[in-house]
Backbone as a chain_set.jsonl record, in Angstrom:
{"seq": "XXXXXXXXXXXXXXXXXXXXXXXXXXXXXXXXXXXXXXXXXXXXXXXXXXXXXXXXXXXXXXXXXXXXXXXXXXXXXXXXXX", "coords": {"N": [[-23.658, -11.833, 69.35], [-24.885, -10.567, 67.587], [-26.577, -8.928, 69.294], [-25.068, -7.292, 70.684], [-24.488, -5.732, 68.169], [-26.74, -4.77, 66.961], [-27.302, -3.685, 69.402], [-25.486, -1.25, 69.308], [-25.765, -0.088, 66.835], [-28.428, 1.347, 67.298], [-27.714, 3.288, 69.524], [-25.896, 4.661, 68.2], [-27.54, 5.813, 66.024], [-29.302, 7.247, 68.053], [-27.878, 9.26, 68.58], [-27.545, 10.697, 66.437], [-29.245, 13.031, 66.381], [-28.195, 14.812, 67.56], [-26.096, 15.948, 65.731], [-24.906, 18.159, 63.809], [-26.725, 19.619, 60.843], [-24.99, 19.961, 58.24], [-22.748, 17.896, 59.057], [-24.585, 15.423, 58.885], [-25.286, 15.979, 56.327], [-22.617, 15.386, 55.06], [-22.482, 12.839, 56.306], [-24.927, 11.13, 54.838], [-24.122, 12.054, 51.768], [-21.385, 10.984, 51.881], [-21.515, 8.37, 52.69], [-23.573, 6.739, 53.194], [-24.998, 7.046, 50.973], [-23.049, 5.929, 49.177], [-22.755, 2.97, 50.221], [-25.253, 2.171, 49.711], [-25.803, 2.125, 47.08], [-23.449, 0.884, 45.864], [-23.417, -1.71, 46.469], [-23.382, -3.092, 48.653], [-22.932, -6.177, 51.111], [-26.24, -7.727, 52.254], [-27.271, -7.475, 55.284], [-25.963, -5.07, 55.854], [-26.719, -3.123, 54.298], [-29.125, -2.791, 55.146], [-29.256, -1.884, 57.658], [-27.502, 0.559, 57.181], [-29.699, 1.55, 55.72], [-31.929, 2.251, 57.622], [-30.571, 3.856, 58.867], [-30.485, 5.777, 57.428], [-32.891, 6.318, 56.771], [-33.418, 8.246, 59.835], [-31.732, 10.057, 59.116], [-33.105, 11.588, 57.167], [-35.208, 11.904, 58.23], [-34.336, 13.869, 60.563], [-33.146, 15.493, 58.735], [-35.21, 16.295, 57.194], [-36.427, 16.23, 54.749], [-33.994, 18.02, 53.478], [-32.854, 16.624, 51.68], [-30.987, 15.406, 48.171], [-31.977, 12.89, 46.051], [-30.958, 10.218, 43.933], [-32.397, 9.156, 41.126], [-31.92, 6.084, 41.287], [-30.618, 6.011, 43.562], [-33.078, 6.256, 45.443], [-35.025, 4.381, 44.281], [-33.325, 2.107, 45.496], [-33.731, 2.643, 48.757], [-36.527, 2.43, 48.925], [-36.579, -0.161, 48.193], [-35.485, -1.48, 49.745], [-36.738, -0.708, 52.232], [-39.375, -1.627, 51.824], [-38.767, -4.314, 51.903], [-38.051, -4.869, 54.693], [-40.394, -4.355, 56.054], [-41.537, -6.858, 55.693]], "CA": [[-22.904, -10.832, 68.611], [-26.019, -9.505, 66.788], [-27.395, -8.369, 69.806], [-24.675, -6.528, 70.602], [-24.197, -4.688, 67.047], [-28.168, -3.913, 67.393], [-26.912, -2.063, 70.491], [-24.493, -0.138, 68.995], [-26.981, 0.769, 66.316], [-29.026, 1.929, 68.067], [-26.793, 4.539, 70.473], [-24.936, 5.929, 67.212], [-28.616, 6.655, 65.854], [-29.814, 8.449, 68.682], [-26.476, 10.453, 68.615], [-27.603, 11.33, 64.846], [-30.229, 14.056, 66.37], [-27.428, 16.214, 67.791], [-25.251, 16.251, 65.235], [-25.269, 19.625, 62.77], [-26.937, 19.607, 59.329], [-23.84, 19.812, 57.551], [-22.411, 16.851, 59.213], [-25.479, 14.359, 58.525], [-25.402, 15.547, 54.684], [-21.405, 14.445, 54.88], [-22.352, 11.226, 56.395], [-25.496, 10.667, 53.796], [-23.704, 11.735, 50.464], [-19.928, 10.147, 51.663], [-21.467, 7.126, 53.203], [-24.916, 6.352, 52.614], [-25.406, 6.745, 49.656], [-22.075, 5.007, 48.369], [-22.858, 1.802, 50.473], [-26.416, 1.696, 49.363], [-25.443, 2.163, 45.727], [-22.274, 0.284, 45.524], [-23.869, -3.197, 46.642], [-22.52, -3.896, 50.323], [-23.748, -7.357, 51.738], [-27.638, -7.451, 52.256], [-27.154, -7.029, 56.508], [-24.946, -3.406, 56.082], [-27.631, -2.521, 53.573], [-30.399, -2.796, 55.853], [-28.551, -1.055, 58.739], [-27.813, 1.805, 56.519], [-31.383, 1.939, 55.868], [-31.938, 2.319, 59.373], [-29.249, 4.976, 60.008], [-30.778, 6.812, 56.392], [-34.136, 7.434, 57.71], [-32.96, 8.738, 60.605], [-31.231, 11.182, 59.069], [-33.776, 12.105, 56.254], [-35.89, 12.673, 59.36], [-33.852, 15.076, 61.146], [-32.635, 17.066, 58.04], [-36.78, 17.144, 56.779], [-36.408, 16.531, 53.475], [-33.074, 18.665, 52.866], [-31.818, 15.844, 50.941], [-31.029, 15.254, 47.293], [-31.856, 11.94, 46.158], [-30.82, 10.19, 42.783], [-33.423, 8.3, 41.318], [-31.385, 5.321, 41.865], [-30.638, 6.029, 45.658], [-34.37, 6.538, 46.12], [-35.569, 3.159, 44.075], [-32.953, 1.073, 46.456], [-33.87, 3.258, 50.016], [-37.669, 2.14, 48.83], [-36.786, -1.499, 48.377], [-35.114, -1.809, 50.994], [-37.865, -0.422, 53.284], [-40.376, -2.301, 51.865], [-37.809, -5.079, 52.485], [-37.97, -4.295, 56.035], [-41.565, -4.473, 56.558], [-42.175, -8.235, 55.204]], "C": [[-23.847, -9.862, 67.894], [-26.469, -8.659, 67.544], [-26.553, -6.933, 70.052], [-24.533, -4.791, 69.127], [-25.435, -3.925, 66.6], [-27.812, -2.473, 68.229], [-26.09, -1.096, 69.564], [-24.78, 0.676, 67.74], [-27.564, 1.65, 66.603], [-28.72, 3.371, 68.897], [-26.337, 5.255, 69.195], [-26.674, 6.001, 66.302], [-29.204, 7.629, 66.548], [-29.122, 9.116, 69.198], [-26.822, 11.277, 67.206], [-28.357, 13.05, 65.553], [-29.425, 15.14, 66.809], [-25.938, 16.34, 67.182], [-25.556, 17.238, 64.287], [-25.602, 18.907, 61.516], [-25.953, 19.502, 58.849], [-23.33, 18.202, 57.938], [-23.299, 15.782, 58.7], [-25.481, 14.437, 56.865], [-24.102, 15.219, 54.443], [-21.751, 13.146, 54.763], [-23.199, 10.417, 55.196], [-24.901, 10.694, 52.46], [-22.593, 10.808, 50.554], [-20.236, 8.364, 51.761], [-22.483, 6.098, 52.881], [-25.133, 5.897, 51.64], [-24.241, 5.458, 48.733], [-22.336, 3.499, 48.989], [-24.222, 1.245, 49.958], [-26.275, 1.226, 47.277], [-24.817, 1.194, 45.501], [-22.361, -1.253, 45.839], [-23.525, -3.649, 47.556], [-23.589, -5.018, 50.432], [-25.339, -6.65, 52.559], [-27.81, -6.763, 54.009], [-26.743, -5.317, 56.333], [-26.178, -2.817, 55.661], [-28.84, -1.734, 54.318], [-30.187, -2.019, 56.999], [-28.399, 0.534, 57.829], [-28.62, 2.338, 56.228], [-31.831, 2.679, 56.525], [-31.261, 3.767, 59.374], [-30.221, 6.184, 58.476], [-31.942, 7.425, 56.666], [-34.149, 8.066, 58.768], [-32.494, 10.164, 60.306], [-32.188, 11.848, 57.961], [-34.957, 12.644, 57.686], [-35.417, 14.311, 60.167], [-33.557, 16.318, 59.591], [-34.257, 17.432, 57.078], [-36.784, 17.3, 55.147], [-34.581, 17.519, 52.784], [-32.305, 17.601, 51.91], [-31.654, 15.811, 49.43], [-30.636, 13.672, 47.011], [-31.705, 11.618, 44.46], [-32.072, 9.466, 42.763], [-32.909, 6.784, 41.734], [-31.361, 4.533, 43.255], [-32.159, 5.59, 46.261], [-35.391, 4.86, 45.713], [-34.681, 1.98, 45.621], [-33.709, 1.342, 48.088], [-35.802, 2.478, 49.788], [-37.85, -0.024, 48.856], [-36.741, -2.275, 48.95], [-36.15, -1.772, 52.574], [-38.405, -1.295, 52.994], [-39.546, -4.075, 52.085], [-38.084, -5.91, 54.415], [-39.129, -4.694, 56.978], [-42.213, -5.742, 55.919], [-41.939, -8.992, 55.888]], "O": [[-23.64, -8.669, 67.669], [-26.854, -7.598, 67.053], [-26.992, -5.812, 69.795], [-24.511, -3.562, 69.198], [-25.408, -2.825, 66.048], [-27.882, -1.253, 68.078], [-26.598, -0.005, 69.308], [-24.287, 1.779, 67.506], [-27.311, 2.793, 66.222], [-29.454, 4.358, 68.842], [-26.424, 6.483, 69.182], [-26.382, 7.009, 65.66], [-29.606, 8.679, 66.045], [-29.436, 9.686, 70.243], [-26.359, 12.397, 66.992], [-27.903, 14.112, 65.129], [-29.761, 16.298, 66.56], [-24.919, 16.68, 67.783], [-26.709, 17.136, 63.868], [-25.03, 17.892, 61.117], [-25.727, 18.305, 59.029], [-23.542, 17.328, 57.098], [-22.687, 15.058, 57.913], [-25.613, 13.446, 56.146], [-24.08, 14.577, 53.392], [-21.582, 12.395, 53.803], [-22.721, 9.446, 54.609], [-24.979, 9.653, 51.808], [-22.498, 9.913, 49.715], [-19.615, 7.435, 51.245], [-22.319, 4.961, 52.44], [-25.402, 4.743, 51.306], [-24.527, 4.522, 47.987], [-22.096, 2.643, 48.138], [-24.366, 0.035, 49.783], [-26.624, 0.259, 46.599], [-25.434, 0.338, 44.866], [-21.442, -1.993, 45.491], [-23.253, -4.847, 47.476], [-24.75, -4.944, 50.029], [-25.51, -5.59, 53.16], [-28.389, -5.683, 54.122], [-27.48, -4.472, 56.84], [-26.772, -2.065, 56.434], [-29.311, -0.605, 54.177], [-31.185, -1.383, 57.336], [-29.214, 1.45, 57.943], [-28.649, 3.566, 56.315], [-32.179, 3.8, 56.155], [-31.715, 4.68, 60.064], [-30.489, 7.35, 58.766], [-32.139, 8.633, 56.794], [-35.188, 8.725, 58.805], [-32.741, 11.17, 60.969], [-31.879, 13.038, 57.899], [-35.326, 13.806, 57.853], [-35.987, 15.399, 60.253], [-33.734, 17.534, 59.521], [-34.457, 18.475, 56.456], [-37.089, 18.302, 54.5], [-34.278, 17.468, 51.592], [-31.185, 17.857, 51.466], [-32.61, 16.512, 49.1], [-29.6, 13.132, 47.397], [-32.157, 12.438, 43.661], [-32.746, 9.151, 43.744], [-33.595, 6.263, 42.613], [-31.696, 3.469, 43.776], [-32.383, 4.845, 47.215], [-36.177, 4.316, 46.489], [-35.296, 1.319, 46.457], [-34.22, 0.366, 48.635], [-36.208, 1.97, 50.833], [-38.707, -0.802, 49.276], [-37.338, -3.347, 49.042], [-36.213, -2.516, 53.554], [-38.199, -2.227, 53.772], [-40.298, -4.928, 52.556], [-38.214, -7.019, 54.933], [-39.072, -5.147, 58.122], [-43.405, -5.675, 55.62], [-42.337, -10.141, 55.699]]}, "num_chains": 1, "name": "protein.A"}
């Protein structure tokens, strides 16, 4: 079941690159940010991660980050890489 929901990760990330600016800062302020913030189970977290650099990639910095957002998105990375 994991492997699958990897997959499907995966495909709706590398759908992120042709979706419009506008849309990716919808999905980061409506979605992103509120699941990273708001405390979802540690798995979602880490997936959102995932899907957030992605999109901080494509939009190059256009983002506005709280300090908040930016302590979790950091803990989480370094999370990531242990």
């Amino acid at each position: 079941m994991l492997s699958i929901y990897n997959h499907v990760l995966d495909t709706y990330i590398s759908v992120l690159s042709s979706v419009s600016s506008h849309i990716l800062h919808s999905i980061f302020y409506d979605v992103i940010e509120s699941t990273l913030t708001l405390g979802a189970p540690a798995p979602v977290r880490v997936f959102t991660c995932k899907i957030a650099d992605k999109i901080f990639t494509i939009c190059q910095g256009d983002l506005i980050l709280t300090p908040q957002l930016l302590e979790t998105l950091l803990t989480l990375t370094s999370n990531l890489k242990v």
